[in-house]
C-alpha positions in Angstrom: 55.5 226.8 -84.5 58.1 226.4 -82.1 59.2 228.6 -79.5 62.4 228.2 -77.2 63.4 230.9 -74.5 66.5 229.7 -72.4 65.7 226.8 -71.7 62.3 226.5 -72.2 60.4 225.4 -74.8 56.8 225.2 -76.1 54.5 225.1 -78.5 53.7 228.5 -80.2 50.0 228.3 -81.7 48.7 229.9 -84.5 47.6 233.8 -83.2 49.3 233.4 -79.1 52.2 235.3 -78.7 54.8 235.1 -76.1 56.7 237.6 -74.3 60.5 237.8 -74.4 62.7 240.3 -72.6 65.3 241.5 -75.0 68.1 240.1 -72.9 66.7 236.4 -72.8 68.6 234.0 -75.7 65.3 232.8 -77.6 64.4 230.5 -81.2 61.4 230.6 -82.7 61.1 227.9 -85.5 58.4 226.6 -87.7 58.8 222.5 -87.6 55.1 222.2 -89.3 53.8 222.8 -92.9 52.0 226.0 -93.0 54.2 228.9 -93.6 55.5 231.2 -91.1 53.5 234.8 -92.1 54.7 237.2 -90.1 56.4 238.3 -86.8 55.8 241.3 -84.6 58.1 243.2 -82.5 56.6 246.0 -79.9 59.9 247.2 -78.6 59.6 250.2 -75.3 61.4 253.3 -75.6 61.9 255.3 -72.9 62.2 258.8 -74.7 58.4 258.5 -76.1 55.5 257.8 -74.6 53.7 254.4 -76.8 57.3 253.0 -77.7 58.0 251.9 -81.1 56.0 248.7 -83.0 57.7 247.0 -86.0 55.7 244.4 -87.9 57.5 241.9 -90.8 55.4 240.2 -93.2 
């Protein structure tokens, strides 16, 4: 995959993640053949002490 964060861009390789601050304008796209199986979201809440994770498959 694909991953563009401002105005930066990369390659985005099968298990690498890549962090992203919630305020940054960011893409992630899949330009090859395999499918895109999931994404995962850890998102930090102040009021509890691990945050929340959300996972999409």
């Amino acid at each position: 995959g694909r991953i563009q964060v401002g105005n930066l861009s990369g390659a985005l390789a099968a298990n690498q993640y890549q962090y992203i601050p919630a305020t940054y304008a960011h893409q992630i796209s899949n330009p090859g053949f395999e499918p895109l199986t999931y994404l995962s979201f850890i998102i930090t809440d102040p009021f509890t002490q691990h945050g929340t994770e959300l996972v999409k498959e």
